[in-house]
N, C-alpha and C positions, 0 to 999 in steps of 0.2 A: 747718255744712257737713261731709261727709266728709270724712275722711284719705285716702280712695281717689280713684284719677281714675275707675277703672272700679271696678265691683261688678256680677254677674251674679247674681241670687238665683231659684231653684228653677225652673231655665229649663228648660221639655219641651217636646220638638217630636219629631212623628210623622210617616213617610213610609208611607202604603198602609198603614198599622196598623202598623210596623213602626218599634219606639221606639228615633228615634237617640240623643232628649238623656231622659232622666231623673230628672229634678229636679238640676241641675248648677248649681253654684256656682262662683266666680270671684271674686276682689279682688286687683287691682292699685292700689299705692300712685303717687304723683307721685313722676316722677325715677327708679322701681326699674326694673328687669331682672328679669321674671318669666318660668317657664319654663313654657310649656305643653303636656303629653308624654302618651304613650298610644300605643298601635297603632293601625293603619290601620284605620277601621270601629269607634274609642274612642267618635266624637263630636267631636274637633277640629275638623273642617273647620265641623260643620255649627253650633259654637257661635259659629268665628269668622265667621262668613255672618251669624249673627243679631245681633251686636254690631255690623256694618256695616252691617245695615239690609236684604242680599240676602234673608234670610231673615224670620219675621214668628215667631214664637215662638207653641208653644200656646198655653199659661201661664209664669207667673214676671215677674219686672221687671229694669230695666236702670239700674243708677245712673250718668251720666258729669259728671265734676263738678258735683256736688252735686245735679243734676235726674232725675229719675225717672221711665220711659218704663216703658210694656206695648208699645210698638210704636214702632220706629223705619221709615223710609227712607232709601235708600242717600243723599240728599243732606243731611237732616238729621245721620246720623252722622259726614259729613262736616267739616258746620258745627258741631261739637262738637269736631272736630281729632281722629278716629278716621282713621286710614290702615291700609289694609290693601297689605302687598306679598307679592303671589304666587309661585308657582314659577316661573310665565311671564313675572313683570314688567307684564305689560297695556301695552308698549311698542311703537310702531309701530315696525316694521325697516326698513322702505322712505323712514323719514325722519329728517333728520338728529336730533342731539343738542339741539340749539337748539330745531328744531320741538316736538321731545317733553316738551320741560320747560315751553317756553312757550304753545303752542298752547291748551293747554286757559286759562290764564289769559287769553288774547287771547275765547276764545268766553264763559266765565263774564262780561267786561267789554263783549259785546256789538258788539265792535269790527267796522268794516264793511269796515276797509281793514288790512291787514296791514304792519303798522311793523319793518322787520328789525330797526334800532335799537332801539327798543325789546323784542322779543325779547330778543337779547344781553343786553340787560342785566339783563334776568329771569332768564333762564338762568345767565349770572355770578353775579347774587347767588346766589343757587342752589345753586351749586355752594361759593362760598364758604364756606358755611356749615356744610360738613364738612371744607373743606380738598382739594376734590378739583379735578383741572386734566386735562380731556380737551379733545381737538379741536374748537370745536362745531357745526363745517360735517360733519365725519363722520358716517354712515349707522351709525345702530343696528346694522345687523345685518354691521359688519365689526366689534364691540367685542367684546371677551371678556367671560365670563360674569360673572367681577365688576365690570367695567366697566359694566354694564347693571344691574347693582344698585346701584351706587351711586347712579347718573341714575335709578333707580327712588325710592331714598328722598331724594335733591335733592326731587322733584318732588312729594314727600309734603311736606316740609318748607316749600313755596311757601306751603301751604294753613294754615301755622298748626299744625300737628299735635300733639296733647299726649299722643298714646297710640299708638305705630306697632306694629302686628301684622306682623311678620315668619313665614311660613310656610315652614319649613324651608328657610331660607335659604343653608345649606352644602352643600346635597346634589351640586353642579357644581363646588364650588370645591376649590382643592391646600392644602394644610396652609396657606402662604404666604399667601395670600388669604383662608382664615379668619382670621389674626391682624389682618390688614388692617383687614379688614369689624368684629372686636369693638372694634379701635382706635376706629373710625368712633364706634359704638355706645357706646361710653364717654363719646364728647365729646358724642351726644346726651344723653347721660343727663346729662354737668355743664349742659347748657341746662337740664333740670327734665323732659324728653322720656321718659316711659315707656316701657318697651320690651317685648312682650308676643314672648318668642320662643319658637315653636312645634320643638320636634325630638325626637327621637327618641336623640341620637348619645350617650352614658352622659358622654365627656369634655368636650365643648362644654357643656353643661348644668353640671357642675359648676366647669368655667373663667368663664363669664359672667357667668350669675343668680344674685339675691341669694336669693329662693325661688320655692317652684316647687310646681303643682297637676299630679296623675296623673289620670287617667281612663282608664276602663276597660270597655268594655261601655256606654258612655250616663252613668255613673255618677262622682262623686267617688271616688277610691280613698283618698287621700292629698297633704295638701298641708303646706309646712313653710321652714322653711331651708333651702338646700341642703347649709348648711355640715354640718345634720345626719344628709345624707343619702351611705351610699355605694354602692355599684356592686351589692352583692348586694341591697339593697334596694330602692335603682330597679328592676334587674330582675324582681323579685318583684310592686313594685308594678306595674307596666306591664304585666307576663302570668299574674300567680296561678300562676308557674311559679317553681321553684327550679333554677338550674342549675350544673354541677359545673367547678369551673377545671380545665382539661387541657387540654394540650398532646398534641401526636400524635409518636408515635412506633413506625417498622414494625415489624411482627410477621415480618413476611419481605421479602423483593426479590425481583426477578429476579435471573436468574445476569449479563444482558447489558443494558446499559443500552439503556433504553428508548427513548431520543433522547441523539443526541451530536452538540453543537453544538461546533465546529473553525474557530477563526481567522475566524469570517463577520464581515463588512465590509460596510457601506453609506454610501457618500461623504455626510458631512454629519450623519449620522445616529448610526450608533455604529462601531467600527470594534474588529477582535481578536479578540470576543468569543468563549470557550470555557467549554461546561459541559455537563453531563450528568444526567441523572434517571434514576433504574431502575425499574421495575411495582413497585407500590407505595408509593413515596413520594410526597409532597406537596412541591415547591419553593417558596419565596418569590420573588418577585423585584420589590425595592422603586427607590426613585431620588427625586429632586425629577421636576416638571415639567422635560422638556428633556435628562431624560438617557440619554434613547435605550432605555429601555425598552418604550415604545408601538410604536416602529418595528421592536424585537426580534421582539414575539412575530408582528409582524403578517407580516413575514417569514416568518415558523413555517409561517403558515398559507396562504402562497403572496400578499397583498395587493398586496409589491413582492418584488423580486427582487435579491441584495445582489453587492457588485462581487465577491465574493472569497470563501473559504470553503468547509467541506463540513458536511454534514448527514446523520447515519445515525441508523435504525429499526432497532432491535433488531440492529445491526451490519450492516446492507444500508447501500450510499449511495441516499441518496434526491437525486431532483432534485425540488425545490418551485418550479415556474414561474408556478402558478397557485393559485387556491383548490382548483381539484377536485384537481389533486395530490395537497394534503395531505389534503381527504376521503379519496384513494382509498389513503392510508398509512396512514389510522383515526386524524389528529387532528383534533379540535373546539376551535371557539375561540369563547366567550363573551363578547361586546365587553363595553365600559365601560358605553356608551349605547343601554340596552335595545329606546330607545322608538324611535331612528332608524334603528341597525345591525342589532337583532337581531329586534324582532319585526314582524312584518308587522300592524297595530293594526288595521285596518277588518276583516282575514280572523278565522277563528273560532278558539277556544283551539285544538281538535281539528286544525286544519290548520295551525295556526301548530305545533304539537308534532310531523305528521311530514312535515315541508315537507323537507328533506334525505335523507328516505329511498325517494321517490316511484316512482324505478328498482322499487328493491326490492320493493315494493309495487305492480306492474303488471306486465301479461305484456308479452310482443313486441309486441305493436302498441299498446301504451300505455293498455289499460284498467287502470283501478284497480281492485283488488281491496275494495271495501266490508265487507266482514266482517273481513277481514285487517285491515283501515286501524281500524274498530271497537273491533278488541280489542286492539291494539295502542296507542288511545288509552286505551280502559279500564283499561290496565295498569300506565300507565305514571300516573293520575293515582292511582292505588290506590297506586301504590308511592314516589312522592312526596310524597305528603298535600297534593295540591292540590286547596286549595279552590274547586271549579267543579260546582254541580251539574248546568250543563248544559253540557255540551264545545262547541255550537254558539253560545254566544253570541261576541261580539267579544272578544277578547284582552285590550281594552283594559278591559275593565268589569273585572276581576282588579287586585288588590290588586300592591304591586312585588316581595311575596315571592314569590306565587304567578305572579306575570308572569315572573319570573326560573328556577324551577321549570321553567314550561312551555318556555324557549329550553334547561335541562338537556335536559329528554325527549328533545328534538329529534337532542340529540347523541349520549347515552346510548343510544339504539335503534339505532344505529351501528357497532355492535363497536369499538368505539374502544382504541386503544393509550395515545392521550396525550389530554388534555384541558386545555387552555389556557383560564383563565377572566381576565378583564380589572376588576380592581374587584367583585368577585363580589355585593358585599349592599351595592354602593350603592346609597340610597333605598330599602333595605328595614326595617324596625321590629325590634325588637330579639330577638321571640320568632321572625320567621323569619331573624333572622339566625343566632342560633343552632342551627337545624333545616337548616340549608344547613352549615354546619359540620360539624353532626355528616352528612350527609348524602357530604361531599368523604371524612371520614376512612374511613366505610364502603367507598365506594368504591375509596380508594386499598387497602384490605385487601384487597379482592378482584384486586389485582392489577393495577391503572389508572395509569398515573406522571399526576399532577396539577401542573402551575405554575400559582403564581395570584401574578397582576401586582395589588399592591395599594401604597398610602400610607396606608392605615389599620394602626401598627404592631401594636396589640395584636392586629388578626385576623391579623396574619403569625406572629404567637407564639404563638398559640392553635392554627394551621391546620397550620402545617406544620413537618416537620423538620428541615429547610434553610433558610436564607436567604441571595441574595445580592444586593450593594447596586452600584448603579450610579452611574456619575459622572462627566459628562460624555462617555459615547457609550465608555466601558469599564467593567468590573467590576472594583471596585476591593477586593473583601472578601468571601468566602463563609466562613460563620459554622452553626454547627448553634444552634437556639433554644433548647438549652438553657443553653450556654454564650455568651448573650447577655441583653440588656436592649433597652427600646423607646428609650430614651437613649441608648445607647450607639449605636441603628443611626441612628438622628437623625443622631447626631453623625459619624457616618461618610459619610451620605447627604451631609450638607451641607457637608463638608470639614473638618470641626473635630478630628475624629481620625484 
């Protein structure tokens, strides 16, 4: 018998002629933590589709403990102890925690009457079995994001599982909750539980997995230790790109700062806060969950309205009562959560890109100007390098860099003063997280005062040349990134220094 639980051997599969997987290999051992990484459009998704059985493979075979398949289905890879957990969970919200763990064990056993007793106590063991204690009368959809994964892998774990595919598992969660969720992961892994986990994020990858396979285009690029692998060469293998460490630093300011935030207050929320950015710069502004930085910027942009405080634009006082307020003072703000806040998904790239500018783009009685709107999308996807070679299709069919891109366009058509981004390159892969990087420091040279609200330390010490950290609904430390460390703002963020 194998030493592997899984093995994927020269696995191709085609969509419309168009080769997602070719010739892709894979081996994960019993008990390891393997990393599976690439870009958006590598081949990930579509190999873990085929290892579940969603998918049906050209060619190639599938080894999972010890048996050898050309073709699976989604129930056989089940009965093999293959668990797959998505970005989405596959978790009903509309029912409790009990239902969702046990439900499906009660219809597999063909049951005709519904035992709550019995439930619970499927659900309990369940849950035991990582150590985890939630409500289980509560409704899915009031639990927090880790809260729903963990009842996501409880309910993998019912099933026997000897090989759980986690797909990018992190991309919602605070530093706090990654630690959480690899704790979890560890104690699967002393059960004998494989761990097949899928990301992108350079540090998660080198803190968890023992090794780890790259893909690239459909293709193996590289697979190995982790221990032997470091940051410039992850990112090399994952985009055939090489990129240069820097930090940003302005070449000029304004003479008047850009936005001057004075003593603002909001009951509960954060309270004092004073700071400033000039044309030009890039601000940081970091915190745990809870420390009133989400509430800051949203203020900025008029969401809510703080007890106290003043607020000036280039030395004007601004009143910010509403969102179009601050539209009309030229700042844009970039939520966290692309897919709910900022993009409109069913409408098309083209109208999701100049959905804020529509005024400006119609006469007096509200016709749109089509040509204007045209070149204006042409322009703006030329000058972003977003990948869409048809601006009418849906938003949603874009990749998370280029989804992220299209809510810039939106702004940047704007004459914008200040630009407020929120988590800027969450769930985006690593070659455009860097192209959004270089893309802010451009920006900020031309004269844009940039804050970007982030918990990802290295893109804060990469992006901008300020930092200030939050704590507890005040700023407790503004720092320039050179005379800083990612440790050291931890340590500040969390109260240790």
């Amino acid at each position: 018998m194998s030493d592997y639980i899984l093995r994927a051997e020269n696995i191709k599969k085609s969509f419309g002629g168009v080769e997602a997987l070719r010739g892709v290999g894979l081996e994960v051992g019993a008990g390891e933590i393997h990393c599976l990484a690439g870009e958006n459009g590598c081949g990930k998704s579509t190999l873990i589709k085929i290892i579940s059985g969603f998918y049906e493979a050209d060619e190639g075979m599938l080894e999972i403990s010890g048996r050898r398949f050309s073709r699976l289905n989604p129930s056989e890879a089940i009965a093999l102890g293959v668990q797959v957990i998505y970005q989405d969970f596959s978790l009903f919200p509309n029912l409790t925690v009990m239902e969702n763990l046990a439900l499906n064990m009660e219809l597999m056993d063909k049951r005709k009457l519904i035992n709550y007793r019995r439930m619970r106590g499927i659900a309990t063991e369940a849950m035991g079995k990582i150590g985890f204690t939630v409500d289980l009368e509560e409704r899915v959809e009031n639990l927090s994001i880790a809260e729903k994964q963990l009842i996501a892998i409880c309910r993998a774990l019912l099933y026997d599982a000897r090989i759980i595919i986690m797909d990018e598992p992190t991309t919602a969660l605070t530093r706090k909750e990654v630690r959480s969720l690899f704790s979890v992961i560890k104690k699967l892994q002393s059960q004998g539980i494989a761990i097949l986990f899928v990301s992108h994020k350079l540090d998660e990858v080198f803190e968890i997995s023992e090794r780890f396979t790259i893909l690239r285009n459909g293709m193996n690029v590289s697979t190995g230790k982790t221990s032997e692998l470091d940051d410039k060469k992850f990112a090399y293998y994952m985009t055939g790109r090489n990129f240069a460490e820097e930090s940003y630093a302005p070449a000029s300011r304004s003479n008047t700062p850009a936005l001057e935030v004075s003593g603002l207050s909001l009951r509960g929320s954060y309270q004092d806060v004073s700071f400033q950015i000039y044309g030009g710069e890039i601000l940081g502004i970091t915190g745990l969950l809870g420390s009133g930085r989400e509430e800051l910027v949203q203020t900025l942009f008029g969401v809510s309205r703080p007890d106290s405080g003043t607020v000036t634009v280039y030395g004007k006082p601004a009143e910010i009562r509403r969102v179009k307020d601050a539209i009309n003072l030229g700042i844009g703000y970039v939520p966290a959560d692309r897919l709910t806040e900022g993009l409109f998904l069913s409408q098309s790239i083209g109208r999701n890109m100049v959905a804020s500018g529509l005024t400006r783009l119609s006469n007096r009685a509200g016709f749109l100007f089509q040509d204007k709107i045209q070149r204006e999308i042409e322009s703006w996807i030329s000058e972003l390098s977003i990948a869409a070679s048809d601006y009418e299709r849906e938003v949603k069919t874009l990749s998370g860099g280029n989804q992220q891109k299209a809510v810039l366009a939106r702004w940047l058509a704007n004459d914008l003063k200040i630009l407020i981004l929120n988590g800027p390159t969450v769930g985006v892969d690593i070659g455009s997280k860097y192209d959004i990087h270089e893309l802010l420091r451009n920006l900020a040279a031309k004269g844009l005062g940039i804050i970007v609200i982030s918990d990802d330390l290295p893109e804060l010490m990469a992006c901008c040349n300020r930092i200030v950290v939050m704590r507890d609904g005040q700023i407790v430390r503004e720092l320039t990134a050179s005379e800083t460390t990612e440790a050291k703002l931890g340590e500040i963020a969390t109260g240790i220094a």
